[in-house]
N, C-alpha and C positions, 0 to 999 in steps of 0.2 A: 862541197856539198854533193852527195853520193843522189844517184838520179833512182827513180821508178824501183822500189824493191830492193832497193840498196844493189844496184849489177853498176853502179859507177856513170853511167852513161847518162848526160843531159841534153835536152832539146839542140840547145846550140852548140853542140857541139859534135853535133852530127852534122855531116859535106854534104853527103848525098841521100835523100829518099825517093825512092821508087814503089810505086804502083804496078803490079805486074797482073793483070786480069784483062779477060778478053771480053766479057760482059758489062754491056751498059750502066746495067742496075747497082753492080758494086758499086763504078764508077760515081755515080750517078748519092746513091748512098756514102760512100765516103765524102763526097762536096759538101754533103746535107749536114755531115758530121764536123766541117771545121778539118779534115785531113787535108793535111800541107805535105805537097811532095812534090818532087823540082822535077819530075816527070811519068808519065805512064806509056806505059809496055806490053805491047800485046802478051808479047812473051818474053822470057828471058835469056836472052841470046848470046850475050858475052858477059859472063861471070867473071875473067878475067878482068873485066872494066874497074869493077868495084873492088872497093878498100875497106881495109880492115876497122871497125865502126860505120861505115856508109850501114844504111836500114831499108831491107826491101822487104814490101809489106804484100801479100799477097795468100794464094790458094796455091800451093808448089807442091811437085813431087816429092817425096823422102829424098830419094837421090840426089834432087838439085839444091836441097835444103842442106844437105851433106857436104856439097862445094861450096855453099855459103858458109858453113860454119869455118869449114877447114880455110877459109880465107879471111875468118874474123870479124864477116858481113853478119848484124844482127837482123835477124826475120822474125818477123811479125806475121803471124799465120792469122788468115782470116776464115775462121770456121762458119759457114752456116750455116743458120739454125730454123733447119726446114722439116714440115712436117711430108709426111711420105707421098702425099701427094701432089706436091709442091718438084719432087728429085726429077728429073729427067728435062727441064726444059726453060727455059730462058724467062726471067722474073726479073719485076721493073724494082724501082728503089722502095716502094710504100709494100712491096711483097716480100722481103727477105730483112733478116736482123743478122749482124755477127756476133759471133764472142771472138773477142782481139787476145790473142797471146803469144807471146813468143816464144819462140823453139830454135834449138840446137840438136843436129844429129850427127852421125860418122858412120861407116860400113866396119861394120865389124869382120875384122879379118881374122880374129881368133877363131870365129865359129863356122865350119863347113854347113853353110846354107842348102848345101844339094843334098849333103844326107838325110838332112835334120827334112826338106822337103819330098825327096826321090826316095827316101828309102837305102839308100846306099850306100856300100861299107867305104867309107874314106880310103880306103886303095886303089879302088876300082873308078872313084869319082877323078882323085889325081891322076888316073891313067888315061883318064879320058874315055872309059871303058861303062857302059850299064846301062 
């Protein structure tokens, strides 16, 4: 039986779930929601730890989402869905909602990011020059 959207993957049979938020309130709001995870994390320090299926659920940079994939670790991005005057400061659990979804990324190596940002002719970017 094929789990959540048909991606293969079932409850039990995921090892490891991790909470990775340094915020009370998620915290705090995931308990409220029935979220089961064998531990939380301020931050995410050793990516090497985790296995390929383990599930880390959090608010993460692209980049670090990118070493999760590339290690077959599914993430579960937790978006919040705040209004603009809510951004900039520390909200209890009855103040913020998520939308739960999970993502996969990779650094794209085919594309010269410095030209496409800097302006710069791919010669000059490879030479370390501009």
């Amino acid at each position: 039986m094929q789990g959540a959207r048909g991606i293969g993957l079932r409850w039990e049979e995921v090892d490891v779930r991790v909470l990775v938020t340094r915020h009370e309130g998620t915290i705090e709001w995931c308990q409220r929601r029935g979220v089961r995870v064998d531990r939380i994390e301020r931050q995410l320090v050793d990516v090497e730890a985790l296995s390929p299926g383990d599930v880390v659920i959090g608010n993460l940079p692209i980049p670090i989402v990118a070493s999760l994939s590339a290690r077959g670790v599914v993430y579960v991005h937790l978006d919040p869905q705040l209004a603009p005057e809510q951004r900039g400061r520390e909200l209890g659990a009855d103040e913020v909602d998520f939308r739960v979804a999970a993502f996969d990324a990779r650094e794209r190596d085919d594309i010269d990011a410095e030209a496409l940002v800097f302006g710069r002719d791919e010669e000059a970017v490879s030479n370390g020059h501009g």
